[in-house]
C-alpha positions as CSV (number, residue, x, y, z in Angstrom):
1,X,-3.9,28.1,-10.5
2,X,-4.8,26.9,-13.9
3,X,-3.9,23.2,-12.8
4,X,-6.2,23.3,-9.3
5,X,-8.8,24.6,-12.3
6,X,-8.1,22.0,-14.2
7,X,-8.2,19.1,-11.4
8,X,-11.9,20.6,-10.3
9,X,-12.8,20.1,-13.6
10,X,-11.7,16.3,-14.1
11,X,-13.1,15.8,-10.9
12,X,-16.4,17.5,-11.9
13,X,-16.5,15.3,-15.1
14,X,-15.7,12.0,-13.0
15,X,-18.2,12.8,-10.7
16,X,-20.4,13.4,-13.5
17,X,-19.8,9.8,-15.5
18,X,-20.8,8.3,-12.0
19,X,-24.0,10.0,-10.9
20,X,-25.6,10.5,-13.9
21,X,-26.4,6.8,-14.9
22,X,-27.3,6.8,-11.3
23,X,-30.1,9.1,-12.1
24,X,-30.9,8.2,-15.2
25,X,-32.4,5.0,-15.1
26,X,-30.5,2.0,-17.2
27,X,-32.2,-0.3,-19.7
28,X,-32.3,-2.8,-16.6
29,X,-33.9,-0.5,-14.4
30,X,-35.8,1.6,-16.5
31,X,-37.4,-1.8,-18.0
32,X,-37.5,-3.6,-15.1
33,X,-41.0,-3.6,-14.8
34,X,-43.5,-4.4,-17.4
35,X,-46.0,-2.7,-16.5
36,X,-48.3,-3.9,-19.8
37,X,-47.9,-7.4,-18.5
38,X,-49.3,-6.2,-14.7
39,X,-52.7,-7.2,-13.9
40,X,-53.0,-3.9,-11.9
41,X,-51.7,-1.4,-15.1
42,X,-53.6,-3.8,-17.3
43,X,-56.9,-3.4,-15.2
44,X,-56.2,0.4,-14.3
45,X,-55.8,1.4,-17.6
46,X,-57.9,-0.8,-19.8
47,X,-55.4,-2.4,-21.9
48,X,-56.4,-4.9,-24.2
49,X,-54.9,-8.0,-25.1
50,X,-53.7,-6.5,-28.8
51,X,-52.3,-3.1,-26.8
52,X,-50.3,-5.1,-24.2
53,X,-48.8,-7.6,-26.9
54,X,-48.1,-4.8,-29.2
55,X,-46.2,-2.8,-26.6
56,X,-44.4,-6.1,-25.6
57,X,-43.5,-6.5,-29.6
58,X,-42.3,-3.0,-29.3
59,X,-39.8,-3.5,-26.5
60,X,-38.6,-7.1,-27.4
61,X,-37.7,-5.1,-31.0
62,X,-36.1,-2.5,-29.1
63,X,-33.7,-4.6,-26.8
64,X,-31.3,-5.9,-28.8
65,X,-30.1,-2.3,-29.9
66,X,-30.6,-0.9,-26.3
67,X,-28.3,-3.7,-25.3
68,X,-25.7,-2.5,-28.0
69,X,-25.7,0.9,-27.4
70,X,-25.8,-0.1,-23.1
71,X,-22.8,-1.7,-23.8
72,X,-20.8,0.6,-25.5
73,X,-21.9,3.4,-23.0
74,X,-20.2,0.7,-20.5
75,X,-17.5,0.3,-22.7
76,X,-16.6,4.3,-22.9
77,X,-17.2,4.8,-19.2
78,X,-14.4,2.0,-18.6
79,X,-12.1,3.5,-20.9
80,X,-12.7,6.8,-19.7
81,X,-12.0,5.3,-16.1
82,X,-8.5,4.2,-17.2
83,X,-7.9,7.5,-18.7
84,X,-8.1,9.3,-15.9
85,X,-6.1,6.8,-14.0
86,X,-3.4,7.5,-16.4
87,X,-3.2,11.0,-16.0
88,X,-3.8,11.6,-20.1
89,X,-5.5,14.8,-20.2
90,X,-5.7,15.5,-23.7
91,X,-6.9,11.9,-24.1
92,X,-9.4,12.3,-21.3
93,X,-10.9,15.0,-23.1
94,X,-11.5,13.4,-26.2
95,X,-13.2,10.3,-24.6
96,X,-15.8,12.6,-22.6
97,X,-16.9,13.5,-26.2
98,X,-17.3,9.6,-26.5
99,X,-19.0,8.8,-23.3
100,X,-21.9,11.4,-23.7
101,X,-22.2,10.2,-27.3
102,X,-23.3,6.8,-26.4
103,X,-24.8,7.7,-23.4
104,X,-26.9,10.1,-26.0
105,X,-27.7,7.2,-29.0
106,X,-28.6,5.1,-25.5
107,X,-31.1,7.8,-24.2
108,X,-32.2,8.3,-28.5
109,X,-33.0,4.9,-28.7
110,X,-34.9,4.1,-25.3
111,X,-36.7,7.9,-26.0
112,X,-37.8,6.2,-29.7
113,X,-39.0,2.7,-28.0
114,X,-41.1,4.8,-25.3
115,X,-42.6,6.8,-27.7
116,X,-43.7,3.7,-30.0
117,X,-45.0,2.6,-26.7
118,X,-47.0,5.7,-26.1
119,X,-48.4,5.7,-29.7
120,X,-49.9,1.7,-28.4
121,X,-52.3,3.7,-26.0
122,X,-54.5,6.0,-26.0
123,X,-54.4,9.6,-24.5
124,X,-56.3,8.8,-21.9
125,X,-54.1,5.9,-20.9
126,X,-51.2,7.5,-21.2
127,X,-51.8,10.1,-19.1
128,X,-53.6,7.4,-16.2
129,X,-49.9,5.6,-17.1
130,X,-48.4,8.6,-15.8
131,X,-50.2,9.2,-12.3
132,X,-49.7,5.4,-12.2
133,X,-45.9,6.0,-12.5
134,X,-45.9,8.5,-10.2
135,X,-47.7,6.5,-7.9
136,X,-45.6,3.7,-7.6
137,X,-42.3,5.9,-7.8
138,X,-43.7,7.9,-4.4
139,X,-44.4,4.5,-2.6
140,X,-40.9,2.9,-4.1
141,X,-39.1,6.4,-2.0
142,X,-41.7,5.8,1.1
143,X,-40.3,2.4,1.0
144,X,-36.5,3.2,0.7
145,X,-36.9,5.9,3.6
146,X,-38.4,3.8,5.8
147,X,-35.6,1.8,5.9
């Protein structure tokens, strides 16, 4: 009994290390697009010149630690990985508290560059940034359904 608990568990966890980065967007996807540089965003919100460098400053000062912190997520999800291949339970264990860690500093960091981001606008572009989002998110799904 306690080892079919056990297994549900591990397999919990493992399904856990893969879906979340699924849903939570990486630096790659998440950053993707820069919306500051569009000519749409730009227009739509009213961003000047000084806002959309600024918030450009802000993320190229940001990636270089993103990219650390990405990779040692990467690095604990491999290792985790092997773990489990191994069958080392008690070692297992101990590298989940790893994983979430980085996969915390990551989400810290990317939270911190966002909101230096935010502070570049203004309320009202911020919250015209959001419906934006929104927007393009809704068509993005249209588009993946219809296929």
């Amino acid at each position: 009994m306690k080892s079919n608990a056990f297994v549900r568990w591990l397999l919990a966890a493992v399904l856990l290390v893969a879906v979340v980065p699924a849903v939570v967007p990486t630096l790659i996807a998440a950053q993707g697009f820069k919306w500051w540089n569009s000519d749409q965003y730009r227009r739509e919100l009213k961003l000047t010149t000084e806002q959309s460098k600024r918030i450009e400053d802000i993320f190229q000062a940001a990636v270089p630690g993103l990219r650390e912190k990405k990779k040692a997520l990467d690095e604990a999800e491999a290792e985790f990985e092997s773990l489990v291949q191994r069958g080392d339970d008690a070692a297992v264990m101990a590298q989940v508290d790893r994983v979430e860690s980085s996969r915390s500093e990551l989400s810290k960091a990317r939270t911190k560059m966002l909101l230096k981001m935010r502070n570049a606008l203004t309320t009202d572009q911020w919250v015209k940034l959001g419906a934006l989002e929104r927007e393009r998110h809704a068509a993005d799904a249209a588009k993946t359904q219809a296929k």
